[in-house]
C-alpha positions as CSV (number, residue, x, y, z in Angstrom):
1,X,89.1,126.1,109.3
2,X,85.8,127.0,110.7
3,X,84.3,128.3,113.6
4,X,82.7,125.6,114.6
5,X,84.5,122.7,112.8
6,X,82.5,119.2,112.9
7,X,84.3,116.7,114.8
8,X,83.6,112.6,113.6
9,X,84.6,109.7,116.1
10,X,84.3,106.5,113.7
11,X,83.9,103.4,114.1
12,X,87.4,102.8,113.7
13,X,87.9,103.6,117.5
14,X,89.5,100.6,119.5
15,X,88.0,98.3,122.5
16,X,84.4,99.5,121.4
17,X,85.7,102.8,122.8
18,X,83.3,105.1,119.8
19,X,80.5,106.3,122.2
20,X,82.6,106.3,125.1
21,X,85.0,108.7,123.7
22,X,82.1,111.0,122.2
23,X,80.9,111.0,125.5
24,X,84.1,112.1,127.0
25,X,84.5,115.1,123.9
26,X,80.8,116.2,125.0
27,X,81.7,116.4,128.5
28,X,84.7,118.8,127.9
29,X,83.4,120.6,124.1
30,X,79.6,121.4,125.4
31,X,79.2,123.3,121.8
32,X,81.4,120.6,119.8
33,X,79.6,119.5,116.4
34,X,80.0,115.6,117.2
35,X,79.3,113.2,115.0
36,X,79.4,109.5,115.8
37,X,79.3,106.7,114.0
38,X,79.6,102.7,115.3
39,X,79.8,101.2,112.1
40,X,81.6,101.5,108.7
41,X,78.4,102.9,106.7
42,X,77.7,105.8,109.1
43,X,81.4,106.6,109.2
44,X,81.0,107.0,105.6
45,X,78.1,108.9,105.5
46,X,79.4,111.6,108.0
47,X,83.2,111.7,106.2
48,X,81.6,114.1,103.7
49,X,81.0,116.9,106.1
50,X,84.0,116.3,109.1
51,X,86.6,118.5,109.5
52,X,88.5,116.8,112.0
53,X,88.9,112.9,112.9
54,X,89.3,111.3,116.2
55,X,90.2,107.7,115.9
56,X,92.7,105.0,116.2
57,X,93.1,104.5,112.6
58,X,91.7,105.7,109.1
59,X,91.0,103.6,106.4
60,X,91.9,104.6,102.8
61,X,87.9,104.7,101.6
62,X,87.4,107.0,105.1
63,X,90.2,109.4,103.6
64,X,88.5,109.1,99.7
65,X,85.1,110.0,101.5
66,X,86.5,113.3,103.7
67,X,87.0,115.4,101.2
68,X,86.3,118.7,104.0
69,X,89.5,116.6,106.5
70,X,92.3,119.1,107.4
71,X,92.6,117.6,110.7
72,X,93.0,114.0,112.2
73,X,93.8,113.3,115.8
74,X,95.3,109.9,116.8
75,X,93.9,108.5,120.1
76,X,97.1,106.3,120.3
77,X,101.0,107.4,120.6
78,X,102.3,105.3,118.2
79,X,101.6,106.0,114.3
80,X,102.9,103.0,112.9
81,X,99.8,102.4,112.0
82,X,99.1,105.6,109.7
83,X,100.3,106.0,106.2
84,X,101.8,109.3,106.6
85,X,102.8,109.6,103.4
86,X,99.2,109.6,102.5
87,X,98.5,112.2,105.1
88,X,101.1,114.3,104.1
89,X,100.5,114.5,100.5
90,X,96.7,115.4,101.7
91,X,97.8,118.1,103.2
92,X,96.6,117.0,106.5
93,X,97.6,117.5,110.1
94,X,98.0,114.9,112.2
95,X,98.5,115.2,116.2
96,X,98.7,111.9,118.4
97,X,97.7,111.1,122.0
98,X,101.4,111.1,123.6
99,X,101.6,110.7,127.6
100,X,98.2,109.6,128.2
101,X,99.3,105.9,128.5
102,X,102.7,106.8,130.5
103,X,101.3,105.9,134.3
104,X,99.5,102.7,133.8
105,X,102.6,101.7,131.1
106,X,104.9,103.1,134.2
107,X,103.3,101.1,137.1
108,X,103.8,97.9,134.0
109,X,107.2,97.8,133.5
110,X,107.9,98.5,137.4
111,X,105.8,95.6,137.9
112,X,107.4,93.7,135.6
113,X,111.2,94.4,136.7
114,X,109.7,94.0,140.1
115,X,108.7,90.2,139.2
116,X,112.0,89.2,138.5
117,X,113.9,90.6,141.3
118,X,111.4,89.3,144.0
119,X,111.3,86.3,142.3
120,X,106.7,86.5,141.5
121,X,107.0,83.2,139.4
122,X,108.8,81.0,141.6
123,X,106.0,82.4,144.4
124,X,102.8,82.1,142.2
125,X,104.4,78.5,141.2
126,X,104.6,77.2,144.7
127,X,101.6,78.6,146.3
128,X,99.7,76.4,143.0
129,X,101.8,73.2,144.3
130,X,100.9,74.1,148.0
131,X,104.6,74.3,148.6
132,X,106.4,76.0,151.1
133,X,110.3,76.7,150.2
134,X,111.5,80.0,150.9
135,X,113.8,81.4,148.3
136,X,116.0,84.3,148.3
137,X,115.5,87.8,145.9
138,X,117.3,90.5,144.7
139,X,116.5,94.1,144.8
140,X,115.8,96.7,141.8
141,X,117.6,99.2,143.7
142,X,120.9,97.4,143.2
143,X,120.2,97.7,139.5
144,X,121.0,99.7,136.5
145,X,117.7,100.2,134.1
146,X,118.8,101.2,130.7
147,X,114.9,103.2,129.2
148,X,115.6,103.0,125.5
149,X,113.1,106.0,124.3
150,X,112.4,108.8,126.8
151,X,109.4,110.7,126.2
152,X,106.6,110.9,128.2
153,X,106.5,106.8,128.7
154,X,110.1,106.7,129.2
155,X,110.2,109.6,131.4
156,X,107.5,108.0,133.7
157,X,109.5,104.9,134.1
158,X,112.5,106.9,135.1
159,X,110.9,108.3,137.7
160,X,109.4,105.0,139.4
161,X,112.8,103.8,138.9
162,X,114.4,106.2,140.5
163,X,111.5,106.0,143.5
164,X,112.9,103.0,144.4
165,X,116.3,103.8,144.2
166,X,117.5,102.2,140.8
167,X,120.0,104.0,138.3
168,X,118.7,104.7,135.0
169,X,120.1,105.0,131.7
170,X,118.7,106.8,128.6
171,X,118.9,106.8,125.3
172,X,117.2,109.3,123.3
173,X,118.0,111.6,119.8
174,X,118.1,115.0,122.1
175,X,119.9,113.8,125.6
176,X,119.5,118.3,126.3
177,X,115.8,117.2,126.8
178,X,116.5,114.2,129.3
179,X,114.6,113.9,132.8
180,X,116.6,114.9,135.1
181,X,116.8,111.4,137.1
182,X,118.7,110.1,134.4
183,X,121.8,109.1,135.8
184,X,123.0,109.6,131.9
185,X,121.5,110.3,128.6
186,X,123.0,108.8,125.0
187,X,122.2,108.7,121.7
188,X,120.5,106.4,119.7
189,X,124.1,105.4,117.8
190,X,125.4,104.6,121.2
191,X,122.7,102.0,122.0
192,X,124.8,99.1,123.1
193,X,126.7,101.5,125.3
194,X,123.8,102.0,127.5
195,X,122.9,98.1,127.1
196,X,126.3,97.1,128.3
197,X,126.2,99.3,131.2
198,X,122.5,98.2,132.2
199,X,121.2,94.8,134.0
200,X,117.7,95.8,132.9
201,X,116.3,97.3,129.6
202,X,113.1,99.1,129.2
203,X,112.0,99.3,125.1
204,X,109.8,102.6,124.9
205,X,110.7,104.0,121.7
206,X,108.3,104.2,118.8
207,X,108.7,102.2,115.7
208,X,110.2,103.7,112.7
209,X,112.8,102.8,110.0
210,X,115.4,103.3,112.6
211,X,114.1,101.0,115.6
212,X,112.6,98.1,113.4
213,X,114.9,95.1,114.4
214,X,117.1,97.6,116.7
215,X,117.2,95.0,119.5
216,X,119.1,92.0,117.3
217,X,121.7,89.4,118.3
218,X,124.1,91.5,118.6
219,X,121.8,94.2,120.7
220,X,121.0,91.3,123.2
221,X,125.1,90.4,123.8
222,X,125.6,93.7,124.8
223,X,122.6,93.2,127.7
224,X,124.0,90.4,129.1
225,X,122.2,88.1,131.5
226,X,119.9,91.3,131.9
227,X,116.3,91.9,131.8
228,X,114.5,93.1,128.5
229,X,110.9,94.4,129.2
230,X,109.4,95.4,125.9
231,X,106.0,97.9,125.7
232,X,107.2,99.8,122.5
233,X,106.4,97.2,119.5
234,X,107.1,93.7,118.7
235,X,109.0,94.8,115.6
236,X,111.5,96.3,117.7
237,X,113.1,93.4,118.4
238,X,114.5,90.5,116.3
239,X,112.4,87.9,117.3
240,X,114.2,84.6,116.4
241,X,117.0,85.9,118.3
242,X,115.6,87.0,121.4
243,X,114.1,83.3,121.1
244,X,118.0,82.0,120.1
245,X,119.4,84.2,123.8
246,X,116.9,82.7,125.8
247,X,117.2,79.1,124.7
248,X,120.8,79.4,125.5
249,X,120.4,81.0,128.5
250,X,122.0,84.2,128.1
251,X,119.5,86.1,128.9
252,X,118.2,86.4,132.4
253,X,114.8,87.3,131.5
254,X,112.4,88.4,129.2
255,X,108.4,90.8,129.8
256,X,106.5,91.0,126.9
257,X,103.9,93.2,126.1
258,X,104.0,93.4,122.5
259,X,104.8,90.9,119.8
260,X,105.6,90.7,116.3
261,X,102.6,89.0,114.9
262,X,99.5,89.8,117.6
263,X,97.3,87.6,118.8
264,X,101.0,86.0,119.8
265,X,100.7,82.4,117.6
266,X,100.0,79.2,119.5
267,X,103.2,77.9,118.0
268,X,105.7,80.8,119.3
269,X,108.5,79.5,121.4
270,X,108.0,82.6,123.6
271,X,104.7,80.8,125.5
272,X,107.3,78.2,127.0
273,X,110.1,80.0,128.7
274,X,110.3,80.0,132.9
275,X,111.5,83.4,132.4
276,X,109.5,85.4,130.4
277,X,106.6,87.2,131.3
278,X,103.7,87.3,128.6
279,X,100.9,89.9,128.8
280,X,99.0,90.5,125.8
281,X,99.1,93.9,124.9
282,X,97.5,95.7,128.3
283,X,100.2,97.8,129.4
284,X,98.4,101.2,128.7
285,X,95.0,99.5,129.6
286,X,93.6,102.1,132.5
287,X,89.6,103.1,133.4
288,X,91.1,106.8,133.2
289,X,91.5,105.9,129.1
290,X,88.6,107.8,127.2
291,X,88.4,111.0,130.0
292,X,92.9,111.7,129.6
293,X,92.4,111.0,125.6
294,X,89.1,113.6,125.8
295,X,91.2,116.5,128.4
296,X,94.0,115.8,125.6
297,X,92.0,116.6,122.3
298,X,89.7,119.1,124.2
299,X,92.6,121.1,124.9
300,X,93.8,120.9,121.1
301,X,90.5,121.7,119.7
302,X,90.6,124.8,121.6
303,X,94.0,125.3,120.2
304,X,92.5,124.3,116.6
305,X,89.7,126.6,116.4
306,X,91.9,129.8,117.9
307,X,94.4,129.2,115.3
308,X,96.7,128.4,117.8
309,X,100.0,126.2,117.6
310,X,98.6,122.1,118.3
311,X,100.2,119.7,120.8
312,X,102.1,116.3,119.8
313,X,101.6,117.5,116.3
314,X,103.4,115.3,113.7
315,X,102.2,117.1,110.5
């Protein structure tokens, strides 16, 4: 490590966010050796000489090319989409950007459970008819909210839950470390426990071995005619049988964030149901993106160059 360590945002940033989020860093690190590069042949060019990589992703030639790396600092929560086997054997460290997306993700999935129990569809499908039939609705307070995954996302939702006077349920490895709004904590083996229990079920877990395909056929029984709102990944949940509950009816709703296969395909069942809720992939979306990812990597590359312990570190 040096004293000054040269920072690269590539191109591989997301949303076109590469300037905007050197921007931010410079706002915060007013000594910070930035480079930037917007496309794949300056991203090369700089690899040579960065110590430490902000990005959404790395490619395997970027990796080939940094041969001065120790450092590489995710601007998303989830790492699904880093070989961190590669990383590992690099020797490098890798920290992500956990909690940045948890309030606009939060306000979300309230939104969503919120559209179901004050019935939004039936509204926005009248008002396009020029009809006028009032209709009764339901009440999220009357409701138990099973939050599979509590960390910082999870935790959020908890708490907007509980502002409105729903129950919640978690389910996370270490129930010690559970918000304290939690009505009750379980562990991941006791899943379908908390499902059975719950009329709504919030997906905020990350994706690993363990969660691929956690919310199957037999997942979905144990939620009843319940609620499943989904902002983890698509690969947590079984697909064809989330499609199979809801053609039969057993389901009493579904909101949809994130899909198996994205863009979501023309063809997909999912499109046509009354009672799901499609939105394609903008739950974290916020204008406060690039300045909470900057205060978040700022405050680690402070960390980084005292020699200090890093935040969200994963290796």
């Amino acid at each position: 490590m040096t004293d000054r360590p040269i920072v690269l945002v590539p191109h591989l940033v997301m949303a076109r966010g590469t300037e905007p989020m050197a921007a931010a860093i410079r706002d915060r690190l007013e000594d910070v050796d930035l480079r930037v590069a917007t496309e794949e042949a300056e991203t090369l060019e700089h690899a040579p000489d960065a110590e430490v990589i902000v990005t959404h992703r790395v490619s395997d030639d970027l990796l080939d090319a940094a041969i001065g790396l120790r450092w590489v600092h995710s601007l998303s929560a989830g790492l699904d989409h880093f070989d961190l086997g590669s990383l590992e054997e690099r020797g490098l460290i890798l920290t992500n950007s956990s909690g940045i997306h948890a309030q606009p993700i939060g306000e979300h999935v309230l939104g969503a459970l919120l559209h179901f129990e004050r019935g939004f569809a039936r509204a926005v499908g009248q008002q396009h008819r020029n009809e006028w039939d009032r209709f009764g609705a339901t009440e999220l307070a009357d409701r138990t909210v099973a939050v599979v995954g509590v960390g910082a996302i999870g935790t959020r939702v908890v708490e907007l839950c509980d502002a409105v006077g729903a129950e919640t349920v978690g389910v996370k490895r270490d129930p010690t470390e559970a918000p304290d709004a939690l009505a009750d904590c379980l562990t991941p083996d006791r899943l379908h426990d908390a499902l059975e229990r719950a009329d709504c079920a919030v997906l905020a877990c990350p994706l690993t071995d363990e969660t691929r395909g956690m919310i199957d056929a037999e997942a979905l029984a144990a939620l009843g005619e319940g609620v499943l709102v989904n902002i983890a990944r698509g690969e947590v949940v079984d697909e064809d049988a989330l499609v199979e509950a809801l053609d039969a009816d057993e389901l009493r709703g579904a909101a949809l964030d994130v899909f198996t296969e994205e863009p979501l395909p023309e063809e997909s069942p999912l499109w046509d149901f009354e009672n799901v809720l499609l939105t394609p992939h903008v739950a974290g979306t916020t204008p406060h993106y690039w300045e909470r990812a900057a205060d978040q990597f700022a405050e680690n590359y402070r960390r980084y160059v005292a020699g200090e312990e890093l935040e969200n570190r994963h290796l």
